[in-house]
N, C-alpha and C positions, 0 to 999 in steps of 0.2 A: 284877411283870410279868405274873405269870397273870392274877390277877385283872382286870387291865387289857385283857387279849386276851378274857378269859369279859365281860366287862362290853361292849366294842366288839365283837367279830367272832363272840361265843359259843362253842360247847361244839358245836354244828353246822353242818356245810357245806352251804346248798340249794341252793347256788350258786356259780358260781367266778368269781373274779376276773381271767379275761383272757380273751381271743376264743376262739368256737369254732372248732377245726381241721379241717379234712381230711386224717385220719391215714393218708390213702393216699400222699399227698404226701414224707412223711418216711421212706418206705420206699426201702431202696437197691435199684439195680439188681439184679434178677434174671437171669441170662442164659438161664435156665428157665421159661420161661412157665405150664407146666403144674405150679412148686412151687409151695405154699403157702403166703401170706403171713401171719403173728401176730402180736396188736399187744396187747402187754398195759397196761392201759388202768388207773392203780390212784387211787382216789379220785375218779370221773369227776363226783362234786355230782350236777347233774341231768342229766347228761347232754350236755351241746351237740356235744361230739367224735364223738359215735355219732350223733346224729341230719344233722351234717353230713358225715361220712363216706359215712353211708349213703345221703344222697344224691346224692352225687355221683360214686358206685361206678360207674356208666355211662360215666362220661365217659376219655378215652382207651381202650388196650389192654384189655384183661380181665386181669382178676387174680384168683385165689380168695383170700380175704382172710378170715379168722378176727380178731373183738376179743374176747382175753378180756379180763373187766371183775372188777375186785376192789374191794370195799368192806367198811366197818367194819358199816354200819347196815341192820338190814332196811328202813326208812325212805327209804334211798338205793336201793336196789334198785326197791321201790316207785314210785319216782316215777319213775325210766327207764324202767320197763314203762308206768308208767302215759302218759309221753310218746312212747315208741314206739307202743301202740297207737291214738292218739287220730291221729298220723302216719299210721299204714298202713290205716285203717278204710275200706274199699270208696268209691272216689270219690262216691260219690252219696249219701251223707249228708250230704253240706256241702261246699264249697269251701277253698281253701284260706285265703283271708283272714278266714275265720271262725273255720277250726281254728287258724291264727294268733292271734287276738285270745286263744283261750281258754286256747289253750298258754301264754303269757305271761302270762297272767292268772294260771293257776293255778301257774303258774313263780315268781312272788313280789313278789305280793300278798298281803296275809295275809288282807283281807277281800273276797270274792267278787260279782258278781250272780247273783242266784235261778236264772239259767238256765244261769251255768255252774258253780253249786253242784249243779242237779239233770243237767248233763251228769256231774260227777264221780263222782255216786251210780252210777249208771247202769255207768260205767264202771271202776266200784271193782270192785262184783258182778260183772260178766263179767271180771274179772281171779281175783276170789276163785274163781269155779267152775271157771275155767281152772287157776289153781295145784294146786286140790283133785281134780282129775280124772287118768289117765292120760294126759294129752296133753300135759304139761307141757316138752316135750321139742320142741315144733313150738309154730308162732305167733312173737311177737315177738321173742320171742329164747328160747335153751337151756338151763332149767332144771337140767339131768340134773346135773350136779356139785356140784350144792349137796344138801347132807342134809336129810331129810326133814326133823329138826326146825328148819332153818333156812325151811326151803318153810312151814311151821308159823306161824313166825313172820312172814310175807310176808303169811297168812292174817288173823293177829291184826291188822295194820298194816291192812290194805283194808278188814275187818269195822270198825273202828274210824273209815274215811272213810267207809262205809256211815251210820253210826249217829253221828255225831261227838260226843265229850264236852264239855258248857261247857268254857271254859278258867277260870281261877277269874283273879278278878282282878287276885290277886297278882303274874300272870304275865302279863298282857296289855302290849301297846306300850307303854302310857304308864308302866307302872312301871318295864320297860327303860330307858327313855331317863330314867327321875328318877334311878335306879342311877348311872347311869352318870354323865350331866351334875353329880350335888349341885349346887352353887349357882348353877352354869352353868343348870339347866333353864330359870327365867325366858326367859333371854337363848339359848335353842335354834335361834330361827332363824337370829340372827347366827353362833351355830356352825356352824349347817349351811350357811351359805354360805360361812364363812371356810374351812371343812374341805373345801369342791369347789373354792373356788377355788383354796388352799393345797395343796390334798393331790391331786386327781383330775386337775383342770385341766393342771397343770406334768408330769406324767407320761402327757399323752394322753389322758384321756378329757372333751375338751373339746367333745363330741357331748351331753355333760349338761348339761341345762338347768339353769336354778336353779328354776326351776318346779316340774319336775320328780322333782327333786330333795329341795328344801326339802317337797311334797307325802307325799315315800315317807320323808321323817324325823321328819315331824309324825306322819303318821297309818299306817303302814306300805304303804299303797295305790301301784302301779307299774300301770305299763301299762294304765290304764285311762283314755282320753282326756277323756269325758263323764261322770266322776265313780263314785266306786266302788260296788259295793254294801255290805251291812252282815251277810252271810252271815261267820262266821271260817273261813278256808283250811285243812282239818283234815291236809293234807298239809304244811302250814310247823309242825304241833304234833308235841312228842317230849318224851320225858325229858332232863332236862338232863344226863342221860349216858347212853351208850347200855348196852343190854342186848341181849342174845342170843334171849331170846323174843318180843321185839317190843312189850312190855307199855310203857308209860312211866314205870309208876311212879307214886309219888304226886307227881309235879313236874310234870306235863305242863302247857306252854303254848310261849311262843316262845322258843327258845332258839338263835335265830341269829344272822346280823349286822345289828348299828342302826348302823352306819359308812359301809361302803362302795356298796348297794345292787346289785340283779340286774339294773343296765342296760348293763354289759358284756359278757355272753355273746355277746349280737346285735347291741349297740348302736354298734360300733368301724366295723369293714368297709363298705365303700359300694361298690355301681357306681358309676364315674364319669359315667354316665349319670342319675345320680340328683340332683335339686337340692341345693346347696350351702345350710346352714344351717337344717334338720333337726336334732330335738331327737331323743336316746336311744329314744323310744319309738316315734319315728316310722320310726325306721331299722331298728329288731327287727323293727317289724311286718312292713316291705318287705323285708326277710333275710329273713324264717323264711316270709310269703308263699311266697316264692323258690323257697326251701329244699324247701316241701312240694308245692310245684307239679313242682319238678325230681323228687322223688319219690315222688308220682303217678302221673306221664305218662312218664316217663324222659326227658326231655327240658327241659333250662331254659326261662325263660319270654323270649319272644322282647322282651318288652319291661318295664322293670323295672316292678312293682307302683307303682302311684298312687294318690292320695288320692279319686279319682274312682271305687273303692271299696269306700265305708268298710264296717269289721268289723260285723259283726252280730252277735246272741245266737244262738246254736248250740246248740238243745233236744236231748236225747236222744233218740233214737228209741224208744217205748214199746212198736210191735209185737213181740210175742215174749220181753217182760222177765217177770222172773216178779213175785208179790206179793212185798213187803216180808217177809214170813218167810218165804217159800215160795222154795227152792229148783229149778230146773227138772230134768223127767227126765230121768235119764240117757241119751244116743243116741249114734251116730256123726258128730253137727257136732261143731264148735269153738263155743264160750260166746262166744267171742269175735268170731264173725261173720266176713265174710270180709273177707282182708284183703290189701294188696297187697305180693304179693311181696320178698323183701331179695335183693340182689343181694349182699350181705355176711352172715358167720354171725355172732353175737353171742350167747355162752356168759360165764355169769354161775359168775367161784368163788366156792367158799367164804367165808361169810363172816370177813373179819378173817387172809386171806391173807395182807395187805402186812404185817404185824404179826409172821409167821412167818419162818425162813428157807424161800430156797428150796430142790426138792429137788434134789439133781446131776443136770446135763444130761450129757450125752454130747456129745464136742468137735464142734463146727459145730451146735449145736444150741440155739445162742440165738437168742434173740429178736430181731428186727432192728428194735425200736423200742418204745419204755419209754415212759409220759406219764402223769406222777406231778401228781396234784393237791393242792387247800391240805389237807384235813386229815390226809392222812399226813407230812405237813412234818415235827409234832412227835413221829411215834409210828411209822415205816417202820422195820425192818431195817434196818441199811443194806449187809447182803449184797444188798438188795431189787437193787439197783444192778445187778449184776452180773447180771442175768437179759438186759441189753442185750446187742448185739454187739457188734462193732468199732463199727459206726454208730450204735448204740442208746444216744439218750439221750433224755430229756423235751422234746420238743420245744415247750416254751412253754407245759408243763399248768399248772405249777405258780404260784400265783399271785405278781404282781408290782405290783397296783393295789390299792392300800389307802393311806384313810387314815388309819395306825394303821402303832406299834413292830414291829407283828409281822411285818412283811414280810422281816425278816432271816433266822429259821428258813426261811425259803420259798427263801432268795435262798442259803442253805446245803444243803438240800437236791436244789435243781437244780443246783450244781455236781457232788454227789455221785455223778452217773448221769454223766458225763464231760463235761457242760458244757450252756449254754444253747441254746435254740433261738429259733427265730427270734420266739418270744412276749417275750425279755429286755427285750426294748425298752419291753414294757409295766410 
C-alpha cells in the first residue's frame, strides 16, 4: 500500500484535493464582535484556503480574524508566500487575469514559459531578501514564530528557485509515470481516461476535461491553454522526503502526484452566471481572476471574468532589481515592494507543528475551527484534534477526490477532528 500511494500521489503535497474555502464561513457565531477569530489551518498544500479567505475578508460584518498555518516542508511555506505575494503586489504591475494565468501556472505545471519562469526569479529574490532582512514580521504574512533556522531554510528553498538545479532524468515525468504504470505505460492514455472517468468524474469533478486532463498525465503541463513552455517549475522539485534545512538531498526532482491533478483547487465552484460546460482550466482562471480582483479593489467583480480577456505573459518588473549576484542595500523599504493590504493576519508555525502534541489551553480557549489537509492524513497527532472547539472541526481540508486506495486515511482523519464538513461530498 505505501508503495502504491509514493508511486500515484507521492511523498509531496503541492496541492490539495478539494475546493478552496472561505474559512470565515466555518466560524461560529461570536456574540463579541471586537474578539478575535483563529483558524488553525494544518497542511494548507499551496495554499487555496488563505488566498480565498483573504479575499473575501470584506465581505459582511468585520471580524479580526488570525490563520495560523502549520506545515511539514519549507517547500510548502515557500510557495504560499510565494502565492500570497504575486496576489498582493501593488495593482499596477499587471492585472488580475494575468496574475491568474501565472499563479496557476506555477501552481502545477511542472514546465513553465520563459516569462513566467523569469516572473518566478524575480520574485523568489524579493522574497529571499525579505526573509533575510528584519522585516520578516510584516508583508505577506508573519514570520516571527518560526526559528531562525527554519527562516534559514525558507532561504535555501528561494536561493534554489533563483538559480534552479537540472532535475536529473531519473526523476523527471516520464520516469514517474513508467514507475508506476509497468506494462500499463504503453496503453497510458487509455488509463488516464479510464481513471477520470472511473475515479474523478463519479465523485464530481466532472468540470475535467479529458483533454485536459490526458495533457497534464502525459506531459505534466496544467493550466496552460496555448501550449506549455519547456522552462522545469523549480517550485514542484524537492527531495523525496522532506528535511528540515530545506536542502533536497541527492533525490531532488518531482516527487508529487501523477494521479489526480491541481485542477480541483479552483476548478469545482462556478457562478451561476457563468456558461455551462467549461473545462477545469477555464473555470480556475475565472475563480482566481475573481478572487484577485475581489482582492485588489475590495470589492467583487461586478461581472463574472470572460474569455474576451485572455491571459497574457506577465514579465517581471526589472526597475530596481538588483544583479544576479548582487544583493540590494540595505534601507527602510520592503524588498518586496508595495503591496496591498490583508484585511486577515496570517502567521506561519513552526515547522512540523501538526506532528507534535499540542500545548494546554486554558478552558474556552480553543480554537473555533481546525482544517486539516492531505499530508498530515498519515502523520497528525491525533491530540491535533482536540485543538477544535465544540464547533471545530476540518471543514472539507482534508482530501476526498482522488483516484487512488488512499483516500481512506483521509476519510479517517477527518472524522477524527469531530466530523465532516461540507467538502465530504467531495
Amino acid at each position: 500500500m505505501a508503495a502504491g500511494v509514493e508511486d500515484g500521489l507521492g511523498t509531496v503535497c503541492w496541492w490539495g484535493l478539494s475546493p478552496a474555502l472561505d474559512l470565515r464561513q466555518h466560524l461560529p457565531p461570536d456574540p463579541d464582535p471586537e474578539a478575535e477569530a483563529a483558524v488553525l489551518l494544518v497542511g494548507a498544500a499551496e495554499g487555496r484556503h488563505l488566498l480565498l479567505t483573504v479575499s473575501r475578508a470584506r465581505r459582511g460584518p468585520p471580524r479580526t480574524t488570525t490563520l495560523f498555518v502549520a506545515e511539514q516542508r519549507p517547500e510548502a511555506v515557500a510557495r504560499q508566500l510565494l502565492f500570497l505575494l504575486l496576489a498582493l503586489e501593488a495593482p499596477g504591475r499587471s492585472g488580475p487575469a494575468a496574475r491568474a494565468a501565472a499563479l496557476l501556472e506555477l501552481l502545477g505545471s511542472v514546465r513553465l514559459r520563459a516569462a513566467t519562469a523569469a516572473l518566478l526569479t524575480g520574485a523568489a529574490g524579493r522574497l529571499r531578501r525579505w526573509i533575510t532582512g528584519d522585516r520578516y514580521r510584516e508583508g505577506p504574512a508573519d514570520l516571527g514564530l518560526m526559528k531562525c533556522r527554519e527562516r534559514d531554510a525558507l532561504e535555501t528553498v528561494l536561493r534554489r528557485w533563483e538559480r534552479p538545479e537540472p532535475v536529473p532524468e531519473s526523476r523527471d515525468w516520464d520516469r514517474r509515470l513508467r514507475r508506476r504504470l509497468g506494462t500499463r505505460y504503453e496503453a497510458r492514455a487509455a488509463v488516464a481516461d479510464w481513471e477520470l472517468r472511473m475515479g474523478l468524474h463519479p465523485r464530481g469533478a466532472t468540470t475535467v476535461s479529458p483533454g485536459e486532463f490526458g495533457l497534464w498525465r502525459e506531459s505534466g503541463v496544467a493550466f496552460v491553454p496555448r501550449g506549455g513552455g519547456d522552462v522545469p517549475n523549480p517550485t514542484l522539485q524537492s527531495g523525496r522526503l522532506p528535511r528540515a534545512d530545506g536542502q533536497p538531498g541527492p533525490d531532488l526532482g518531482y516527487w508529487g502526484d501523477t494521479v489526480t491533478g491541481p485542477f480541483l483547487a479552483f476548478g469545482f465552484a462556478t457562478d451561476q452566471r457563468r456558461s455551462p460546460g467549461k473545462t477545469a482550466t477555464e473555470i480556475s482562471l475565472a475563480n482566481v481572476t475573481a478572487m484577485l480582483h475581489e482582492l485588489l479593489t475590495g470589492t467583487p467583480p461586478e461581472e463574472p471574468p470572460g474569455d474576451r480577456d485572455p491571459p497574457g505573459d506577465w514579465d517581471p518588473p526589472t526597475d530596481g532589481d538588483p544583479p544576479e549576484d548582487q544583493d540590494p542595500p540595505c534601507d527602510d523599504t520592503s524588498p518586496l515592494g508595495p503591496l496591498v493590504s490583508l484585511p486577515v493576519r496570517i502567521r506561519f508555525l513552526p515547522l512540523g507543528s501538526a506532528r507534535r502534541p499540542p500545548p494546554p489551553r486554558p478552558p474556552g480557549g480553543a480554537l473555533p475551527a481546525l482544517a486539516a489537509g492531505l499530508e498530515v492524513a498519515a502523520g497528525a497527532d491525533p491530540r491535533t484534534g482536540a485543538t477544535g472547539g465544540p464547533r471545530g472541526h476540518p471543514p472539507g481540508g482534508a482530501a476526498h477526490v482522488r483516484a487512488h486506495p488512499a483516500a481512506a486515511p483521509a476519510r479517517r482523519f477527518s472524522g477524527a477532528g469531530g466530523g465532516a464538513g461540507p467538502g465530504e461530498r467531495f
